[in-house]
PyMOL CGO cylinders between C-alpha atoms (Angstrom):
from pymol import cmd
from pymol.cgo import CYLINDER

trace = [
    CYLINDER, 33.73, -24.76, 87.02, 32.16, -22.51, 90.24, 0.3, 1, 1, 1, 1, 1, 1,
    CYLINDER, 32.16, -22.51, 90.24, 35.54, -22.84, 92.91, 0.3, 1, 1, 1, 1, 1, 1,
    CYLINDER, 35.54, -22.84, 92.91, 32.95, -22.71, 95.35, 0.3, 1, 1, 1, 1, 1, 1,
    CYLINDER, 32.95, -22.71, 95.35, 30.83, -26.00, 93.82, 0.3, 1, 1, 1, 1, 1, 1,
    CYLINDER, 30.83, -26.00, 93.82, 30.40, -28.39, 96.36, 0.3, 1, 1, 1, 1, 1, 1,
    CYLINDER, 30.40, -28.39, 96.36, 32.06, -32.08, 95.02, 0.3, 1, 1, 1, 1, 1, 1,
    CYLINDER, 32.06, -32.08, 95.02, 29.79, -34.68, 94.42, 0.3, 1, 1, 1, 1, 1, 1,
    CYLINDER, 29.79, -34.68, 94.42, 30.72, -38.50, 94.51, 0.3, 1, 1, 1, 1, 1, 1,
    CYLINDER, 30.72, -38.50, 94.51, 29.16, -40.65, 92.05, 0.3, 1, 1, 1, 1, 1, 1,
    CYLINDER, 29.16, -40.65, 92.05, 29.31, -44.14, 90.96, 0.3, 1, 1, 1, 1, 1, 1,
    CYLINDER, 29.31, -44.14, 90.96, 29.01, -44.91, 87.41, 0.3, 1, 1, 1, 1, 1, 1,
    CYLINDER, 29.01, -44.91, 87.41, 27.74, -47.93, 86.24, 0.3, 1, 1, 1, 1, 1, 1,
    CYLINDER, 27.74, -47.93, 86.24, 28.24, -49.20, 82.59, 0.3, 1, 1, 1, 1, 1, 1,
    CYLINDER, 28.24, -49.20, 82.59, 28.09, -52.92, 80.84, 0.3, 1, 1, 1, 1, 1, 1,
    CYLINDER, 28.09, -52.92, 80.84, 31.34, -52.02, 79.73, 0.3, 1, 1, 1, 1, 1, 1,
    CYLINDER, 31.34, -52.02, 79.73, 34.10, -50.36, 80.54, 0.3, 1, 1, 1, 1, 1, 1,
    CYLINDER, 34.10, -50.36, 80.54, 34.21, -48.85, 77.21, 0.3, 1, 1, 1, 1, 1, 1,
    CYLINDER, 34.21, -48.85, 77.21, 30.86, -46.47, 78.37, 0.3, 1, 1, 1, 1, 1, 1,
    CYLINDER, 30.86, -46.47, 78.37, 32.90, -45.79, 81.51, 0.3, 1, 1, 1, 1, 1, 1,
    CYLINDER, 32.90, -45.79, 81.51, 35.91, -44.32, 79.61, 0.3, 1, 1, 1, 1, 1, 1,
    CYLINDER, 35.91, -44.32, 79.61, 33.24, -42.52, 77.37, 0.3, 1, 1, 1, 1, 1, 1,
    CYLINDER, 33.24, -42.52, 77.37, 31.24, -40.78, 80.11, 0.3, 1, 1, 1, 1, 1, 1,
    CYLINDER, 31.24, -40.78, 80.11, 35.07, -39.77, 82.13, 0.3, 1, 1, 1, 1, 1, 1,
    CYLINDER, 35.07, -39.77, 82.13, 36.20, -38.31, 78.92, 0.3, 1, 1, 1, 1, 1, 1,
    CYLINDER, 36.20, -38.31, 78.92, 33.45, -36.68, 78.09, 0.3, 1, 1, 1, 1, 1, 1,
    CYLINDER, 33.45, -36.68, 78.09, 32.35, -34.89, 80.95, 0.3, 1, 1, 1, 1, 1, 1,
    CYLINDER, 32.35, -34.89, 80.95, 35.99, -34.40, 82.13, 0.3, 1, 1, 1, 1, 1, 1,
    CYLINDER, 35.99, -34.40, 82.13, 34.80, -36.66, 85.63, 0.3, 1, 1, 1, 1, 1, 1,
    CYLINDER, 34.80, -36.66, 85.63, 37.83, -37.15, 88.21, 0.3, 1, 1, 1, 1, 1, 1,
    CYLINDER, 37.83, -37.15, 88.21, 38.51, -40.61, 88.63, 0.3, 1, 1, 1, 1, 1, 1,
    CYLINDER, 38.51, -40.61, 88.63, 41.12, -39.89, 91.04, 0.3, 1, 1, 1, 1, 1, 1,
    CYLINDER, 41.12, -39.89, 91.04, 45.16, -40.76, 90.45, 0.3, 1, 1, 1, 1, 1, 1,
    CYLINDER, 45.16, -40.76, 90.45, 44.52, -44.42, 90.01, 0.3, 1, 1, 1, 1, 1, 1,
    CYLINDER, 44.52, -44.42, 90.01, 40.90, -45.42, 88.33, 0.3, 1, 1, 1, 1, 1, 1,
    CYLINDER, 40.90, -45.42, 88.33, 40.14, -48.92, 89.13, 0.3, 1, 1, 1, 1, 1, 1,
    CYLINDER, 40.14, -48.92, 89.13, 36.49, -50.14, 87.92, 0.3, 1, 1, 1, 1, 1, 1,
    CYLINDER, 36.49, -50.14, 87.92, 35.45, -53.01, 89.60, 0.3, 1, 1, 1, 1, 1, 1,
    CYLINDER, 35.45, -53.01, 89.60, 33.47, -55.45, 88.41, 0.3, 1, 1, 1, 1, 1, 1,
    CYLINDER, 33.47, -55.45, 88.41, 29.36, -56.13, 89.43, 0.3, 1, 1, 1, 1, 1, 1,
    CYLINDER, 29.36, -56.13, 89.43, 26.89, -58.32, 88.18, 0.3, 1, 1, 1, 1, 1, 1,
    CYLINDER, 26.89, -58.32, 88.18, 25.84, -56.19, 85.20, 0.3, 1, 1, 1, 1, 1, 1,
    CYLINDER, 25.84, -56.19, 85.20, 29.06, -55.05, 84.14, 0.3, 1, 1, 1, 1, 1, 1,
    CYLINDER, 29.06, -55.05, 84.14, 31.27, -52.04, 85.64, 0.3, 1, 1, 1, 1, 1, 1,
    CYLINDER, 31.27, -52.04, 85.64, 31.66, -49.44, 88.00, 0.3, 1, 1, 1, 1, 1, 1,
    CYLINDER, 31.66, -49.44, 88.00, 34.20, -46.45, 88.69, 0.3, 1, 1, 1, 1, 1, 1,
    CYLINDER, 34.20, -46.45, 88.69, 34.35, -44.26, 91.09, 0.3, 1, 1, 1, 1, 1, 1,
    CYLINDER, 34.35, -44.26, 91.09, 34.00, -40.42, 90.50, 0.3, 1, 1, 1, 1, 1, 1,
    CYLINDER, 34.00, -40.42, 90.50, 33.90, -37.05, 91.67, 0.3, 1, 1, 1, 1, 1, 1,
    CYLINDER, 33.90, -37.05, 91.67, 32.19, -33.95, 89.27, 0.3, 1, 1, 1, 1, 1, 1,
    CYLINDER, 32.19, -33.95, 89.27, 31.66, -30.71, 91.14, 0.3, 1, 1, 1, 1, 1, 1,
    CYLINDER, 31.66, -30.71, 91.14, 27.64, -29.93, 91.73, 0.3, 1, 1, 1, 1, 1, 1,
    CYLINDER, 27.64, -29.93, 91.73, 27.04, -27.51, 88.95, 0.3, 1, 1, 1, 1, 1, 1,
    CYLINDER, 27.04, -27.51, 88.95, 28.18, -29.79, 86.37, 0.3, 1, 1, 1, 1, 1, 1,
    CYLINDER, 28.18, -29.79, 86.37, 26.47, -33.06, 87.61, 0.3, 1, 1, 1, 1, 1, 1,
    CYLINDER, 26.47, -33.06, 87.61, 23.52, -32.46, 85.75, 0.3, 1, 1, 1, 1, 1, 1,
    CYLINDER, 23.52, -32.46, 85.75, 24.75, -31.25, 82.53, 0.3, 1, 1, 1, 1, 1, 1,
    CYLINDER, 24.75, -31.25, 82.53, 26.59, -34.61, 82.94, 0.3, 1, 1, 1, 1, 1, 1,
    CYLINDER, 26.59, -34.61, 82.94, 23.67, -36.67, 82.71, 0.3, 1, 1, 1, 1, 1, 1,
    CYLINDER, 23.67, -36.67, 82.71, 22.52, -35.25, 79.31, 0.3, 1, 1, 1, 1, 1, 1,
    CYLINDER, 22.52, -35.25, 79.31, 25.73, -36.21, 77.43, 0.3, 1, 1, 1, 1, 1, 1,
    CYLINDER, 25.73, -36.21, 77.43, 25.36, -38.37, 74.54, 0.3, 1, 1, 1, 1, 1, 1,
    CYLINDER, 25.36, -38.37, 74.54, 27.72, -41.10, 76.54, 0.3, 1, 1, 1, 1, 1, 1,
    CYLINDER, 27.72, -41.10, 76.54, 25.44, -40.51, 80.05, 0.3, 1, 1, 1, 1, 1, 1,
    CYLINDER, 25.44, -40.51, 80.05, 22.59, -43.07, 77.95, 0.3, 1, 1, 1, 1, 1, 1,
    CYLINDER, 22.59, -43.07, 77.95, 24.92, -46.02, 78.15, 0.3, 1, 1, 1, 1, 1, 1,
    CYLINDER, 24.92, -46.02, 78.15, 26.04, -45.44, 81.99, 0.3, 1, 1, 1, 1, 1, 1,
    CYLINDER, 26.04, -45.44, 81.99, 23.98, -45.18, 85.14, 0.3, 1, 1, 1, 1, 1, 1,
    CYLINDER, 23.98, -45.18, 85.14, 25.00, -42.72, 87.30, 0.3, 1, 1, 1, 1, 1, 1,
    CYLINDER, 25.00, -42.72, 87.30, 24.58, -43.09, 91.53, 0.3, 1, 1, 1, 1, 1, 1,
    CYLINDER, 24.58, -43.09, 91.53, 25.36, -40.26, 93.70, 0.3, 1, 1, 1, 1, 1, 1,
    CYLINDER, 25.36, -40.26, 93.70, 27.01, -41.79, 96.94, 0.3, 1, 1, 1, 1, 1, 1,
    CYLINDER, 27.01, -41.79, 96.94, 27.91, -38.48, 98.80, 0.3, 1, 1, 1, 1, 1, 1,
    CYLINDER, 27.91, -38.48, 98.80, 28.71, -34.54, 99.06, 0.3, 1, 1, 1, 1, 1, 1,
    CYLINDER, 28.71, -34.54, 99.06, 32.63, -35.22, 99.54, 0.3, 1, 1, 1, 1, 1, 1,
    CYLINDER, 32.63, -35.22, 99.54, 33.14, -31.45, 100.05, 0.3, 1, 1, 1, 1, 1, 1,
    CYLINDER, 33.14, -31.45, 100.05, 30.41, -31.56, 103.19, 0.3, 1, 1, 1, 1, 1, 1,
    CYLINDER, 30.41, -31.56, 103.19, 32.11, -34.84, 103.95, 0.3, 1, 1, 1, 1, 1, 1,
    CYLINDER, 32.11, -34.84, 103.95, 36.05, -33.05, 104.11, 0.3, 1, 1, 1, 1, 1, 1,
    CYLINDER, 36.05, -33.05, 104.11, 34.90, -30.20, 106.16, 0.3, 1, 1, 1, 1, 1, 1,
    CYLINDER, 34.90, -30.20, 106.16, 33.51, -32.78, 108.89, 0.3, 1, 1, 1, 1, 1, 1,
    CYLINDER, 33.51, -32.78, 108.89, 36.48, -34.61, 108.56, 0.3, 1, 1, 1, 1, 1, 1,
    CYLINDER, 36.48, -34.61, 108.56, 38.36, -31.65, 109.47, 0.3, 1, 1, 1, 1, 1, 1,
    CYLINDER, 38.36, -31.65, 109.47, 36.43, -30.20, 112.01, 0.3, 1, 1, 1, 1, 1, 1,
    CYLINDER, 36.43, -30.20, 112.01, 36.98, -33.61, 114.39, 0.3, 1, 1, 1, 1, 1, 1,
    CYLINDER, 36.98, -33.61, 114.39, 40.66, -32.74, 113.98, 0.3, 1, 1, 1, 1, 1, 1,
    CYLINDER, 40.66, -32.74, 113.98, 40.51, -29.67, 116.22, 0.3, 1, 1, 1, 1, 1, 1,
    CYLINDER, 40.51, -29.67, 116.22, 42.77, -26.94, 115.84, 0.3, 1, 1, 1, 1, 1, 1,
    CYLINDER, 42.77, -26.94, 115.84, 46.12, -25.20, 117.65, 0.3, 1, 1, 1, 1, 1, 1,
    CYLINDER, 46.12, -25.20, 117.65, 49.42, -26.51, 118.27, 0.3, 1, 1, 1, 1, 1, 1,
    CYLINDER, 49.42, -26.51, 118.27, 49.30, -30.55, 120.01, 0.3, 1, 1, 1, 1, 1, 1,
    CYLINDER, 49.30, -30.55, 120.01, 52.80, -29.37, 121.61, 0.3, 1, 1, 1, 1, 1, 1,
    CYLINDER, 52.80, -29.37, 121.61, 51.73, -26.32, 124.10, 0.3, 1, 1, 1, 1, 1, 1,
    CYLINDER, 51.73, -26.32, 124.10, 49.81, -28.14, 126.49, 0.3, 1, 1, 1, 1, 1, 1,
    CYLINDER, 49.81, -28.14, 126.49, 46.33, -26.47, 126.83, 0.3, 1, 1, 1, 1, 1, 1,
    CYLINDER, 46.33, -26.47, 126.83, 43.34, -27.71, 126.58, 0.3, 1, 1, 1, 1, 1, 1,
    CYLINDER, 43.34, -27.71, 126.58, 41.39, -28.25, 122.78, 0.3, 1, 1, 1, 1, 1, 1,
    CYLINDER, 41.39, -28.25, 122.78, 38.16, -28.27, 121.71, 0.3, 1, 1, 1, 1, 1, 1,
    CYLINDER, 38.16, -28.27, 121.71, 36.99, -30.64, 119.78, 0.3, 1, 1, 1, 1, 1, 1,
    CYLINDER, 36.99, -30.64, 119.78, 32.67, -30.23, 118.48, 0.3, 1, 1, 1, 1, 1, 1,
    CYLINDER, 32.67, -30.23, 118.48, 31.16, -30.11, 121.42, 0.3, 1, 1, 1, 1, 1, 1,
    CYLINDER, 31.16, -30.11, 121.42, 33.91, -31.82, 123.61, 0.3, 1, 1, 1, 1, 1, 1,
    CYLINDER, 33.91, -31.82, 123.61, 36.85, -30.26, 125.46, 0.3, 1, 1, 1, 1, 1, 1,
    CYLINDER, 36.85, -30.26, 125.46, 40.11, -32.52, 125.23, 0.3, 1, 1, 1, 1, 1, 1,
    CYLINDER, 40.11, -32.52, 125.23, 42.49, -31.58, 128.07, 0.3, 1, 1, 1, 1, 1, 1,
    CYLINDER, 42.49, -31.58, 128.07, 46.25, -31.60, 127.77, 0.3, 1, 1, 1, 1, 1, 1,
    CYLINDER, 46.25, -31.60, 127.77, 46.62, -30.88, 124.35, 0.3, 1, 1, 1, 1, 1, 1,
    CYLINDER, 46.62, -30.88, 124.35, 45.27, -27.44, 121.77, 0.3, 1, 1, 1, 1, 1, 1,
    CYLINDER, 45.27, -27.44, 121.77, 44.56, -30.25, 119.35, 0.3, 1, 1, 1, 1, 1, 1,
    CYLINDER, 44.56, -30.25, 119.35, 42.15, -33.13, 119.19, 0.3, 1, 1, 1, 1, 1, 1,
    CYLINDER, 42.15, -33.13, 119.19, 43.53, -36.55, 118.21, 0.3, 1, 1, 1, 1, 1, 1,
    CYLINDER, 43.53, -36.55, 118.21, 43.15, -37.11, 114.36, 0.3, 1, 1, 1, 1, 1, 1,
    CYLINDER, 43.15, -37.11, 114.36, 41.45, -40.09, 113.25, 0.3, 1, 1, 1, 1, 1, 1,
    CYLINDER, 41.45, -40.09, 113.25, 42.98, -42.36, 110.61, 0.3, 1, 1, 1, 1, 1, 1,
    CYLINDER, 42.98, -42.36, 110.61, 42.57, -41.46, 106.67, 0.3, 1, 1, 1, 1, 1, 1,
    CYLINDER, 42.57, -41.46, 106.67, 42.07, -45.24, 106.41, 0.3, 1, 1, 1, 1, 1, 1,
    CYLINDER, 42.07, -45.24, 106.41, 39.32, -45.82, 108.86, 0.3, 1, 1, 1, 1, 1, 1,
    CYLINDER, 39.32, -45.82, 108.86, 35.21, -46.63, 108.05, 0.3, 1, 1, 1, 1, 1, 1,
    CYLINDER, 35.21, -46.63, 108.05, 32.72, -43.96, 108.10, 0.3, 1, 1, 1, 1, 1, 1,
]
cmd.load_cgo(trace, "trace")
């Protein structure tokens, strides 16, 4: 794997979650710490994440013909605006942060928005 590959989140779709298990294991996907596929209409779906070099060579496996895959998002683009709302400095000294385009006064450091809260 490239360390500087961006990470792409993907869905993957399968009738059962036998072709889910087959596609993670063979193309080494992250499910993240706790995969939970939830059911759908036409069977399954997991969550995962396979870095952008690799996403193709994914799709040609032999287990990719029994799975549909959906790309959702670049989670790497998606963490670096995350972080870049926080702001930057220390909250504690009192001067003023920036924050994009906005200046928030009082503080060196924005106000960080919840790791549970919609996009």
């Amino acid at each position: 794997m490239n360390d500087d590959a961006e990470l792409i989140h993907v869905e993957v779709h399968g009738a059962a979650l036998e072709d889910l298990r087959a596609f993670a294991q063979e193309t080494d996907a992250d499910l993240g710490c706790r995969a939970t596929p939830r059911r759908e209409a036409e069977g399954w779906v997991v969550d995962a994440y396979l870095p952008e070099d690799r996403l193709e060579a994914a799709r040609s496996t032999r287990s990719a013909g029994r799975v549909r895959l959906e790309v959702r998002e670049n989670a790497t683009a998606v963490g670096r605006e995350r972080q870049a709302e926080v702001g930057t400095g220390n909250r504690f000294s009192g001067g003023d942060a920036e924050r994009g385009r906005a200046t928030v006064r009082g503080t060196r450091m924005a106000p960080v928005r919840g790791l549970g809260e919609k996009r």
